[in-house]
N, C-alpha and C positions, 0 to 999 in steps of 0.2 A: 504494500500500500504506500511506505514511503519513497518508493519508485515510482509508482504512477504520479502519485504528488508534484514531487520535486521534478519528474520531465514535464509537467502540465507548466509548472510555473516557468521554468525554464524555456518550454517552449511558448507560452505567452511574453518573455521578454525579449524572446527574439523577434516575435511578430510585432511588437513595440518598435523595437529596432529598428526593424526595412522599412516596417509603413510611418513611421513615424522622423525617418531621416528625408532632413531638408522642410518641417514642420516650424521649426522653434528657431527664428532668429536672433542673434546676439541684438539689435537693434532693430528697433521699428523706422521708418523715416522721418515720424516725429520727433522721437528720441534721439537722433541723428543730427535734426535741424535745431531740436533744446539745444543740445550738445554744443553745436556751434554756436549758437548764436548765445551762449553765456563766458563764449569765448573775448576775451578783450581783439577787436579788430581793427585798426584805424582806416577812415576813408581814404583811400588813395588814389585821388583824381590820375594819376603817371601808369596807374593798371589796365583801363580802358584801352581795348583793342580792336578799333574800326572792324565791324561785321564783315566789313567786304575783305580787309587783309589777313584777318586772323585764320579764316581755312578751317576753324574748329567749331564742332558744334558742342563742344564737349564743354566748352567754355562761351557760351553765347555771350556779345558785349552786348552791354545792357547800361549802357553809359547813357541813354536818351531816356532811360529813369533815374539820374544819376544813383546808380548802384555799380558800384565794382567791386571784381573778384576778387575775395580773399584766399579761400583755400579751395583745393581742389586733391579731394582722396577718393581710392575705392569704396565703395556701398554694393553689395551683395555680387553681381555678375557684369558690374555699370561702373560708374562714378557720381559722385555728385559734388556742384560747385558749391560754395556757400560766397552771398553775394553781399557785403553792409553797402549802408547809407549814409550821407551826410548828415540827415535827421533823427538819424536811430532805426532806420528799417533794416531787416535782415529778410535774406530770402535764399533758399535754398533748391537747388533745379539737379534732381535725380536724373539718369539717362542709363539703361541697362539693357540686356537681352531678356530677361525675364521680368514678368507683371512687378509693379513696385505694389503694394500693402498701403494705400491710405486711410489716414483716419477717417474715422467717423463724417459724413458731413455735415452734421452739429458741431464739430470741430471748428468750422469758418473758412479760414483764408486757404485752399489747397484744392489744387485740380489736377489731373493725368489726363493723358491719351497715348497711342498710340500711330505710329507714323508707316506707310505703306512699307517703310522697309523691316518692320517688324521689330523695330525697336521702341520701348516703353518710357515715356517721360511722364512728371511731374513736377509740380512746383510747390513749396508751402513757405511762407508767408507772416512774420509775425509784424502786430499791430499796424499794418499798412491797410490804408487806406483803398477801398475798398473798387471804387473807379481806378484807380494805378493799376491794383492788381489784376484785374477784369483785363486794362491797356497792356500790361506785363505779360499774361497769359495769352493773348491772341496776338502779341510779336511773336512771342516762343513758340506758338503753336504753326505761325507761319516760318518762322526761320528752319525749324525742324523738317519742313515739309519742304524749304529749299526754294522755295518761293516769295522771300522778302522782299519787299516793294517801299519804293522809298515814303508811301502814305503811311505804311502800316508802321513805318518809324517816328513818322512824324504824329501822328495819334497820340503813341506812346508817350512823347516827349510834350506836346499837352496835356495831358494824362497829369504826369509829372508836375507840369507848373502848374495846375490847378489842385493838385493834390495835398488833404491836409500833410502834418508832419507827423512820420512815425509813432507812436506810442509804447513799441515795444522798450 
């Protein structure tokens, strides 16, 4: 009987095991984007890198919300950039082969899609202003898709000047 037992559990923590590997991430992209953005970052106007010369999508310039890039490390099978503000805004833009895990959306500021080449983006957002991020989200959603227009910049960049100041 202590045979049948002990293979039953055993064999239950194997089936834990396989079905359950690749379940339980070290971080969420919330946690991710907390992470940074309790990070000390200073704005650094000299980081902005004109969308046309940069060649990366992996670092999108987002200079026409005045936001530049701070850091840039791996997040699960992707990257993600983490962007500050001169006002206190923080924003974080995930980009991977595989679906990102968004919060809730009672959560607020954070959107995803997906782009024909089958890669998975998102953005989250803290205490920005609400019209920016909406203007933030559909630059990114067009630059990803490789079809940036110089309207879709200029939006953004009103966006910006009529936008309150951070809160985060």
């Amino acid at each position: 009987m202590k045979w049948v037992v002990g293979g039953a559990v055993a064999a239950s923590l194997l089936v834990a095991i396989v079905f359950g590997a690749g379940q339980f991430r070290s971080d969420s992209p919330l946690d991710v984007h907390a992470s940074l953005s309790a990070q000390a970052f200073s704005y650094d106007q000299s980081a902005f890198v004109p969308a046309a010369s940069s060649g990366s999508t992996d670092v999108p310039d987002l200079g026409g919300a005045n936001l530049a890039p701070a850091v840039l490390r791996d997040f699960d099978d992707g990257t993600v950039a983490h962007y500050v503000g001169r006002n206190g805004c923080r924003l974080s833009y995930f980009r991977g082969a595989g679906p990102i895990l968004m919060p809730s959306a009672t959560w607020g500021q954070s959107t995803a899609w997906t782009t024909t080449d089958g890669l998975h983006h998102a953005i989250i957002a803290t205490g920005m202003d609400a019209g920016k991020f909406d203007a933030i989200a559909a630059y990114l959603l067009t630059v990803t898709r490789r079809d940036a227009a110089t309207e879709v910049h200029a939006a953004l960049t009103i966006a910006t000047e009529t936008a309150a100041p951070c809160v985060g």
